[in-house]
MIKE-302243 format. One record per residue (C-alpha): residue number from 0; x negated, y, z negated. Coordinates in pm, 1 decimal. Example, Ala and Ser with C-alpha at 12.3 -4.5 7.8 and 13.67 -1.06 7.14 Angstrom:
2
+-----+----------+----------+----------+
|  nr |       c1 |       c2 |       c3 |
+-----+----------+----------+----------+
|   0 |  -1230.0 |   -450.0 |   -780.0 |
|   1 |  -1367.0 |   -106.0 |   -714.0 |
+-----+----------+----------+----------+
//
This chain:
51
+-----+----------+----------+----------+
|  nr |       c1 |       c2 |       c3 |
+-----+----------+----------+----------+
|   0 |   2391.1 |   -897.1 |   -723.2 |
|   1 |   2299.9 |   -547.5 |   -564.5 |
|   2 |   2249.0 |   -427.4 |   -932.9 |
|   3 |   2019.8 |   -686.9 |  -1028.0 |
|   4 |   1838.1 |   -639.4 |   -718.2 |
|   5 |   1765.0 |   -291.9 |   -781.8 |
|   6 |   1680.5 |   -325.7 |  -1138.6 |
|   7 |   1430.9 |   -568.6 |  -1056.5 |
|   8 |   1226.3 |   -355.7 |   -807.2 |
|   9 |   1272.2 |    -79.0 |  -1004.7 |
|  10 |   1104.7 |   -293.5 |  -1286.3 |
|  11 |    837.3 |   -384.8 |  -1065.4 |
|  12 |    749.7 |    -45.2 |   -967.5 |
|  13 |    716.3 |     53.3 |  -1329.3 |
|  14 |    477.5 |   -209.3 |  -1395.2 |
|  15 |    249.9 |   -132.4 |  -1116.8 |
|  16 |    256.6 |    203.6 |  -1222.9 |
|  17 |    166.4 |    111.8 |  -1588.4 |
|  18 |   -137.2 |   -156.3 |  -1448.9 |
|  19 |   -284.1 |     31.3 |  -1167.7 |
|  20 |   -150.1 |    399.5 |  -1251.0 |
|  21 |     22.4 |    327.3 |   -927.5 |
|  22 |    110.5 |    669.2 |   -756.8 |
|  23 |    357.5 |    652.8 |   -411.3 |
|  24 |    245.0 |    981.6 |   -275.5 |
|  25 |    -80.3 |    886.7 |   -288.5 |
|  26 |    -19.4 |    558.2 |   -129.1 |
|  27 |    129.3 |    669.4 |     98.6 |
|  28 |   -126.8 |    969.6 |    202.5 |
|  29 |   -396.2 |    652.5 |    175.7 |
|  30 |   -182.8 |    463.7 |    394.3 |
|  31 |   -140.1 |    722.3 |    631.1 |
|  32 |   -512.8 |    853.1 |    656.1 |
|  33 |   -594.2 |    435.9 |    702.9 |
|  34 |   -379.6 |    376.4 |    985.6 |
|  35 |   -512.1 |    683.9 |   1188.0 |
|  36 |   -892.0 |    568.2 |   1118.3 |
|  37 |   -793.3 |    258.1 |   1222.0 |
|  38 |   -591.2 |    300.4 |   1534.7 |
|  39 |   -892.7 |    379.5 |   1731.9 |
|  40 |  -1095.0 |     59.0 |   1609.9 |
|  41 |  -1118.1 |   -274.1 |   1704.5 |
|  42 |  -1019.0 |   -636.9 |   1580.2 |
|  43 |  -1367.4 |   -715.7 |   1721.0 |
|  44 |  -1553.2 |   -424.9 |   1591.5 |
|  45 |  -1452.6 |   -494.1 |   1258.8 |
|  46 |  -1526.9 |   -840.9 |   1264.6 |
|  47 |  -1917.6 |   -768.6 |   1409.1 |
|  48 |  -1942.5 |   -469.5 |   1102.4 |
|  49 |  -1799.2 |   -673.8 |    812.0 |
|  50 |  -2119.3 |   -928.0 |    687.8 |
+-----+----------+----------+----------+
//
């Protein structure tokens, strides 16, 4: 079961590689960068900037 498991995410990850050119490091950098800019905002700021 463990082996199927694994194959199948590591089937997934190739084919978001192969669609988006899907790169971890970067996602992770993005994520990163995102969650600092973020921490100092609002729920309600965001709502009153977004149209």
């Amino acid at each position: 079961m463990w082996f199927r498991l694994i194959l199948t995410a590591f089937a997934l990850a190739v084919v978001l590689y192969l669609q988006f050119g899907f790169d971890i490091k970067d996602w992770i950098k993005n994520s990163a960068t995102q969650t600092s800019e973020n921490s100092g905002s609002t729920p309600e700021a965001d709502a009153a900037s977004s149209p």
